[in-house]
C-alpha positions as CSV (number, residue, x, y, z in Angstrom):
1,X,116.7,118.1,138.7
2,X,118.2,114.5,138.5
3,X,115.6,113.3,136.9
4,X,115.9,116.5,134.1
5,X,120.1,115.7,133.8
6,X,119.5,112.2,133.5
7,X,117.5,112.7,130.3
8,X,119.7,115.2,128.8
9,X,122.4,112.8,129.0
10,X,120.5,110.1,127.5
11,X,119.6,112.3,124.6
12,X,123.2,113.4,123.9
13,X,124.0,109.8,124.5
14,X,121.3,108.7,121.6
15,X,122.7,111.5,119.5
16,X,126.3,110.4,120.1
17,X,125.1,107.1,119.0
18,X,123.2,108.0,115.5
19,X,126.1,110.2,114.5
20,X,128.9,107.0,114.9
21,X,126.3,104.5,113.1
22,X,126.3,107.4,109.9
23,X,130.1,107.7,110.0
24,X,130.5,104.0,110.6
25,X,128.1,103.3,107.6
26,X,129.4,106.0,104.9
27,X,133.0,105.0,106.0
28,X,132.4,101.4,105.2
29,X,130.5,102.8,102.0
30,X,134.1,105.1,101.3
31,X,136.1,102.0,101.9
32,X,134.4,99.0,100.1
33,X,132.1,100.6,97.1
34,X,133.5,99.2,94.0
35,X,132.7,101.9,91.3
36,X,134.9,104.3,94.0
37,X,137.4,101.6,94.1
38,X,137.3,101.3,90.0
39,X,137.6,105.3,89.6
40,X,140.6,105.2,92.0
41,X,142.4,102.9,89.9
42,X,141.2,104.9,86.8
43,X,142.8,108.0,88.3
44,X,145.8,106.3,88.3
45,X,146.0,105.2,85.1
46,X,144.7,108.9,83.8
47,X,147.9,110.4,85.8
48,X,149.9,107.6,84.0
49,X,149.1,108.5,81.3
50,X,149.6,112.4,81.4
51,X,153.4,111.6,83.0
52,X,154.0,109.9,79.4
53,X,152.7,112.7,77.0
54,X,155.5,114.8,77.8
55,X,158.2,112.5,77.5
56,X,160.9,112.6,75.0
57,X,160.3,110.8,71.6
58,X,161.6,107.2,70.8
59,X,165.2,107.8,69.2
60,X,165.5,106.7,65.2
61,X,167.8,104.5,64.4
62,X,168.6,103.5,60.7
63,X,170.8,101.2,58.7
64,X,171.3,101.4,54.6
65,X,173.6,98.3,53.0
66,X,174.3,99.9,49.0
67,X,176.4,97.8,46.6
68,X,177.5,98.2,42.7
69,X,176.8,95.7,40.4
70,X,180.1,95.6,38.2
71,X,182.5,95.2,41.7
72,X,181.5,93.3,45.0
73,X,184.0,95.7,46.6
74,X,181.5,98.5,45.5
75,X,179.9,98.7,48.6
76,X,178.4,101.4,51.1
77,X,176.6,101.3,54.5
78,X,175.2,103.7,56.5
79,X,174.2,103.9,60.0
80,X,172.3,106.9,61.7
81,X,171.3,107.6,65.0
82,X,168.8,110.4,66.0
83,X,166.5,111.8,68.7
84,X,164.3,114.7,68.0
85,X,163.0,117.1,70.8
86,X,160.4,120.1,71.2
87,X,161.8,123.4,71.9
88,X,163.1,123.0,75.6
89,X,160.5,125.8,77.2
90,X,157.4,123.3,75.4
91,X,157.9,120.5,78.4
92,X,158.2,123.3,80.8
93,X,154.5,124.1,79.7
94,X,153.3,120.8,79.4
95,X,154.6,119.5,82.7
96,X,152.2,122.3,84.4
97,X,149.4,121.4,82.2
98,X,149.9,117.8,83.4
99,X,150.0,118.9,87.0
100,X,146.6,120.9,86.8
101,X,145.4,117.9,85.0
102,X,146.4,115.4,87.8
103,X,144.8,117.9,90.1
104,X,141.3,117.6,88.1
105,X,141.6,113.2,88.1
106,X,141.5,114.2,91.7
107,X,138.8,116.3,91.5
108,X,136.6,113.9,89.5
109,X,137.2,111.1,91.8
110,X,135.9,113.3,94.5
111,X,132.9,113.7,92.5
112,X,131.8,110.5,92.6
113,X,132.8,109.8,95.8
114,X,130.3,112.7,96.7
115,X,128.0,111.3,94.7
116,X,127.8,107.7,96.3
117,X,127.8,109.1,99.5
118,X,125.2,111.5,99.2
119,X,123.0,108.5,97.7
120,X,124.1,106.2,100.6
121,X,123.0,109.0,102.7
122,X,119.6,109.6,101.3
123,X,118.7,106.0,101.4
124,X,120.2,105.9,105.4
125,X,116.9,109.1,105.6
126,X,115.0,107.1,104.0
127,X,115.6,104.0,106.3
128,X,115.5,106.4,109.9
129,X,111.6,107.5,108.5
130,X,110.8,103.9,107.5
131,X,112.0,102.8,110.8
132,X,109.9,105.6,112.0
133,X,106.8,105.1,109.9
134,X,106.8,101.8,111.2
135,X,107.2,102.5,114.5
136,X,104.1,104.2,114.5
137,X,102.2,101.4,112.1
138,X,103.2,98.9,114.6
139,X,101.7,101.3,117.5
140,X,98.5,101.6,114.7
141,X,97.8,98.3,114.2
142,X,98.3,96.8,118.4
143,X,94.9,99.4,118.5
144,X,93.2,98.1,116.0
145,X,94.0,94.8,117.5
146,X,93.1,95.7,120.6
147,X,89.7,97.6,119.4
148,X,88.9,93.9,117.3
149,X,89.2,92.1,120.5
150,X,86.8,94.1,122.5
151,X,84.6,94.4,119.9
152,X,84.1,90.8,119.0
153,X,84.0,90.5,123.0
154,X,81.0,92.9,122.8
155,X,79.9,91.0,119.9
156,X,79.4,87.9,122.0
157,X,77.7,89.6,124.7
158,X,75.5,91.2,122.1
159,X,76.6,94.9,122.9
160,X,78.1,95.0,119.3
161,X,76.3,94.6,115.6
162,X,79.1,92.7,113.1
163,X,78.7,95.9,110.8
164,X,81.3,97.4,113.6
165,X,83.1,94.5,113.6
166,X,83.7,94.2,110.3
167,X,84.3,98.0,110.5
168,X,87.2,97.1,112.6
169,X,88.6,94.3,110.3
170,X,88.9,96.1,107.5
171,X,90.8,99.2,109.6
172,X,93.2,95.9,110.5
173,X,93.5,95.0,106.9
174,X,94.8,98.3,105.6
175,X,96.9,98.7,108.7
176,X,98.5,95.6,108.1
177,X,99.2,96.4,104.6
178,X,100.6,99.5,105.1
179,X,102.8,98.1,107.3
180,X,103.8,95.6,104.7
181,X,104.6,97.8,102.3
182,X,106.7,99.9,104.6
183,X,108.8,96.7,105.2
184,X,109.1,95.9,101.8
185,X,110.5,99.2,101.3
186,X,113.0,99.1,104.1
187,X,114.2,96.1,103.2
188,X,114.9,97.3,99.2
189,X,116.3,100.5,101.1
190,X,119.1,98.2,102.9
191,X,119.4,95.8,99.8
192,X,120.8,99.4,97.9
193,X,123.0,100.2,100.8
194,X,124.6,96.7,100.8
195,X,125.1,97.2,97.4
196,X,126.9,100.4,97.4
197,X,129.2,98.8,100.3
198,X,130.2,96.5,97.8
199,X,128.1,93.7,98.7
200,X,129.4,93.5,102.3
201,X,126.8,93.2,105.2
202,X,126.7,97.0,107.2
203,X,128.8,97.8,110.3
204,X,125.7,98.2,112.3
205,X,122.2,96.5,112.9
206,X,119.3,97.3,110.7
207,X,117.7,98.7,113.4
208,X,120.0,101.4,114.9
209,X,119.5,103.8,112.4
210,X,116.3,105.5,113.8
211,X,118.0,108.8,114.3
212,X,118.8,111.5,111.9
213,X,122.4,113.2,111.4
214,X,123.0,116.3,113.5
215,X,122.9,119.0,110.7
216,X,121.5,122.2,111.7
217,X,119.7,125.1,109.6
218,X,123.0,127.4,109.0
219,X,122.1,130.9,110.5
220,X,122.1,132.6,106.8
221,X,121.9,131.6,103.5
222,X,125.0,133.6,102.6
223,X,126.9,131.8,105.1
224,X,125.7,128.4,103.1
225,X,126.7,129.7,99.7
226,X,129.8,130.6,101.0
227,X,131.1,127.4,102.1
228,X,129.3,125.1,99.8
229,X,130.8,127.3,96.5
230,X,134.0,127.2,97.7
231,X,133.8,123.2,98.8
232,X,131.7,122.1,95.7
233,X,133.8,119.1,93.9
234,X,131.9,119.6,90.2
235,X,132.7,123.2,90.4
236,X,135.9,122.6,91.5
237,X,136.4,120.7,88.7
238,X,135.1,123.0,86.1
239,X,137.3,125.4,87.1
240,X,140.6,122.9,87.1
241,X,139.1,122.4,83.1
242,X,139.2,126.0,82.7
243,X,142.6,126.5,84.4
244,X,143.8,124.0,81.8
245,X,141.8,125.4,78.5
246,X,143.9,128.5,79.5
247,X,147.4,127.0,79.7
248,X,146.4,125.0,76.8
249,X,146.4,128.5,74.9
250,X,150.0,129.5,75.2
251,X,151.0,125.7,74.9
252,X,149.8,125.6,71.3
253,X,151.1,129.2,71.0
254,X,154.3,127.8,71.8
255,X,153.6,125.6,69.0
256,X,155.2,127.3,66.6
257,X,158.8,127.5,67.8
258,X,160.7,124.9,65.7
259,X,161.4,120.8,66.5
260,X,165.1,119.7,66.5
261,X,166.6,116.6,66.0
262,X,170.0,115.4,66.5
263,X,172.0,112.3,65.4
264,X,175.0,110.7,65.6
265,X,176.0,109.1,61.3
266,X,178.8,106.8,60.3
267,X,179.4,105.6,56.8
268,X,181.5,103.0,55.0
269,X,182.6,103.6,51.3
270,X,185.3,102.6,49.0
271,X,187.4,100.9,51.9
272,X,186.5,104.7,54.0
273,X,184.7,105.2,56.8
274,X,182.9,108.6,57.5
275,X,181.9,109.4,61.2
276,X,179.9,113.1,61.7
277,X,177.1,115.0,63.5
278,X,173.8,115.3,62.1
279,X,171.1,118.3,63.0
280,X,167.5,118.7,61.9
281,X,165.2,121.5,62.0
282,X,161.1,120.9,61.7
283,X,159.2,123.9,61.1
284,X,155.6,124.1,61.9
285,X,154.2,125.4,59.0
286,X,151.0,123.5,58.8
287,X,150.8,121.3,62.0
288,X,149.8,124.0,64.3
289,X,147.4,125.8,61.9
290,X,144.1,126.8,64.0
291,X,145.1,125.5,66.9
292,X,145.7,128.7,68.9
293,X,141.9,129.6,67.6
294,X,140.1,126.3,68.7
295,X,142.3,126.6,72.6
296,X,140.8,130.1,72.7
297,X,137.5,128.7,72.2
298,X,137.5,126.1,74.4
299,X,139.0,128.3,76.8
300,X,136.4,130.9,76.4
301,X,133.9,128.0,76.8
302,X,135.1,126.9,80.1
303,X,134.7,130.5,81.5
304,X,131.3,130.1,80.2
305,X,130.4,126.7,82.2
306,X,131.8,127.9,85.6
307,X,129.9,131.0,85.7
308,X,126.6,128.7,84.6
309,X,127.5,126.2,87.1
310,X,128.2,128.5,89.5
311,X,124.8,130.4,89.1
312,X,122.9,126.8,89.2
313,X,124.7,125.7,92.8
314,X,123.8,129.1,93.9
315,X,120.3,128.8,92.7
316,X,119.6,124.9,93.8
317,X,121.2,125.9,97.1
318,X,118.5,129.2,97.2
319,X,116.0,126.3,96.9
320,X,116.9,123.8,99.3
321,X,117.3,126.1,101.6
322,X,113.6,127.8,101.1
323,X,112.0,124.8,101.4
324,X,113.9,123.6,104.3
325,X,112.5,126.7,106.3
326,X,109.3,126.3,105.3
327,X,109.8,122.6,106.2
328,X,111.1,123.6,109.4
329,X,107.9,126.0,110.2
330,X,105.2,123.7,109.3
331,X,107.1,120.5,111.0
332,X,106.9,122.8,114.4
333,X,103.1,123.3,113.8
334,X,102.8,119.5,115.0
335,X,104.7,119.7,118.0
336,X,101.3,119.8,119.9
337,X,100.6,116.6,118.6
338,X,103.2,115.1,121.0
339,X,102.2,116.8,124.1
340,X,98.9,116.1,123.5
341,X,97.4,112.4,124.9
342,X,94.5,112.3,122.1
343,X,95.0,108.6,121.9
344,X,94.4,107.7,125.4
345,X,91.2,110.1,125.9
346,X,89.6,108.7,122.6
347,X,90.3,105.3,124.0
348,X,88.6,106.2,127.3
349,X,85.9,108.3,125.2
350,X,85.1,105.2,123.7
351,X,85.2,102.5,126.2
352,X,82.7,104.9,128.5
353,X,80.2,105.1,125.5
354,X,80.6,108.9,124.5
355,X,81.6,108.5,121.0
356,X,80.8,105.7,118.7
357,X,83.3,102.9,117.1
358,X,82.8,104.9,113.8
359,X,83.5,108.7,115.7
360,X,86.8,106.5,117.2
361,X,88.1,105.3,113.7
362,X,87.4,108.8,112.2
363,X,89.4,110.6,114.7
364,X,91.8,108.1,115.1
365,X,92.6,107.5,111.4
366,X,92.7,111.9,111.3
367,X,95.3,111.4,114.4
368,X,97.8,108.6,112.6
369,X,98.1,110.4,109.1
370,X,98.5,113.6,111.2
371,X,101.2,112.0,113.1
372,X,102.7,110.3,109.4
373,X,102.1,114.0,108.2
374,X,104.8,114.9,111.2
375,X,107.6,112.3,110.4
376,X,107.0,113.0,106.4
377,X,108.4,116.7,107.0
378,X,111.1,115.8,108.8
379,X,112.1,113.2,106.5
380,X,111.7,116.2,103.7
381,X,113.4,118.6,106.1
382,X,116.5,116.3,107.1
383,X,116.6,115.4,103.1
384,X,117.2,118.9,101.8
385,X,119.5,119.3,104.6
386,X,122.0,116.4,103.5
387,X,121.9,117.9,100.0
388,X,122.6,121.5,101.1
389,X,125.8,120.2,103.2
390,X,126.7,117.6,100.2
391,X,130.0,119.2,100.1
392,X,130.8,118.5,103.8
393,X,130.7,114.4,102.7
């Protein structure tokens, strides 16, 4: 029973431990990755931006010097002062536009954000079944090494042929070079996640990720499409676009109420000054022609995109989850390889003479890509679990 409590609480412990190296990791990503740090400062500049589009146009300010040619006395000047405006309920309109578009910088940053952390947290998969994989090569190739050395033993005591040793070295060969290439791969793996932190070294060891996150299978697909359609930052932001496409409608309909303008005017002439009030009326006669026509079908369009976006999350989401249950199924079907010891009674089998060194590499290469068959599921389970619960990053 102690024994029994003392392993569960290592195994929570372990847990505990993978979870806090994944949110250390994709927090130092968050925090350091320069194209989220370079679309931050783009959002600002975007909101900016929108503030000064509905700001009041630059006043007019003009100055006329007239004079006769027969009298220097003949003189005039003129000086004007004016500031035009829309019709007051115009930055009313706008100023909601410009909040719904401040809302959508928000939502695109959020976008990528998902996006670089959903990439960091592939390539942290990818690294736990490296790890794994070579885990197991390492396991692989102390065998072979230790199936060399008592074979070249047996070789000098003449109970071996060199056909069976050479048998042997060539099993040690393509060990070893698997292996390699599994490290070369790691090591590209953690060059990418350096990158994406910016080029700062990560907030654990190499080593500690050898555990997957702790997502679960959700109960029901419905359930799943749920939550990730009402969490999903690209359709999010379609529908902000759309929001905005249909505001933009009744701004430009508003487009045809008139512009004003007015000025302050003092003139000079013949010894006389003149000081009035000046008003101007712009009527949009031509400006705002087919404007109302291309918001409505733009508007119209963004319906359009949501309900195609909307139908594609729903069908990736179908997908990924489909293939994660089948994942699931066929990654159970190799539990029996763990509880099995078919290492240790081939070894035995073949040290007491029952099977030969060519039976022993046969069934011991069918064992290893069994086992590599194992961890390769549950890399491609674990993968098309991050990507269903994307939206929880």
């Amino acid at each position: 029973m102690r024994k029994s409590l003392f392993l569960f609480f290592l195994f929570a412990f372990a847990n505990m431990e993978a979870q806090h190296s994944w949110t250390d990791i994709l927090s130092s990503i968050e925090q350091n990755n320069r194209q989220l740090k370079a679309g931050a400062q783009i959002v600002l500049s975007q909101k900016a931006e929108v503030s000064s589009q509905n700001m009041l146009a630059d006043p007019s300010f003009e100055f006329s010097h007239l004079w006769g040619v027969e009298s220097a006395r003949d003189r005039k000047y003129d000086i004007s002062v004016s500031q035009s405006f829309d019709f007051p309920s115009l930055y009313l309109q706008r100023n909601q536009i410009g909040n719904l578009k401040r809302n959508l910088y928000d939502e695109q940053q959020a976008l990528l954000r998902q996006q670089i952390l959903m990439q960091a947290k592939e390539l942290c998969l990818r690294v736990v079944y490296l790890n794994r994989c070579i885990e197991l090569g390492n396991e692989r190739q102390a065998a072979a090494d230790k199936l060399a050395e008592l074979y070249r033993g047996k070789l000098s005591s003449g109970d071996a042929n060199i056909l069976d040793v050479n048998k042997i070295e060539i099993e040690q060969l393509n060990v070893t070079t698997g292996n390699t290439r599994l490290r070369n791969e790691l090591a590209s793996c953690l060059s990418q996640l350096r990158a994406l932190n910016g080029g700062e070294p990560l907030p654990v060891d190499d080593s500690a990720l050898t555990e997957y996150s702790d997502e679960m299978l959700p109960s029901s697909f419905d359930e799943l499409k749920t939550w990730a359609l009402e969490a999903d930052p690209e359709l999010q932001m379609l529908r902000q676009e759309n929001l905005i496409a249909d505001k933009s409608v009744s701004l430009n309909r508003a487009g045809w109420l008139p512009k004003f303008e007015l000025g302050y005017r003092h003139a000079y002439e013949l010894g006389e000054r003149f000081n009035g009030l000046s008003v101007g009326l712009s009527i949009p006669l031509f400006a705002n022609r087919k404007k109302v026509k291309i918001a409505k079908a733009q508007a119209l369009a963004g319906s359009f995109s949501v309900d195609n976006r909307e139908l594609q999350a729903v069908t990736e989401l179908q997908t990924l989850y489909d293939e994660a249950v089948a994942l699931k199924e066929n990654h159970a079907k190799y539990d029996l390889l763990v509880r099995q010891n078919n290492f240790g009674l081939l070894q035995k089998a073949l040290e007491a003479g029952k099977i030969s060194m060519v039976e022993y590499l046969v069934d011991a290469t069918q064992l290893y890509e069994a086992f590599e068959n194992r961890l390769s599921l549950e890399y491609e389970y674990r993968l098309r679990l991050a990507r269903m619960y994307k939206f929880t990053l």
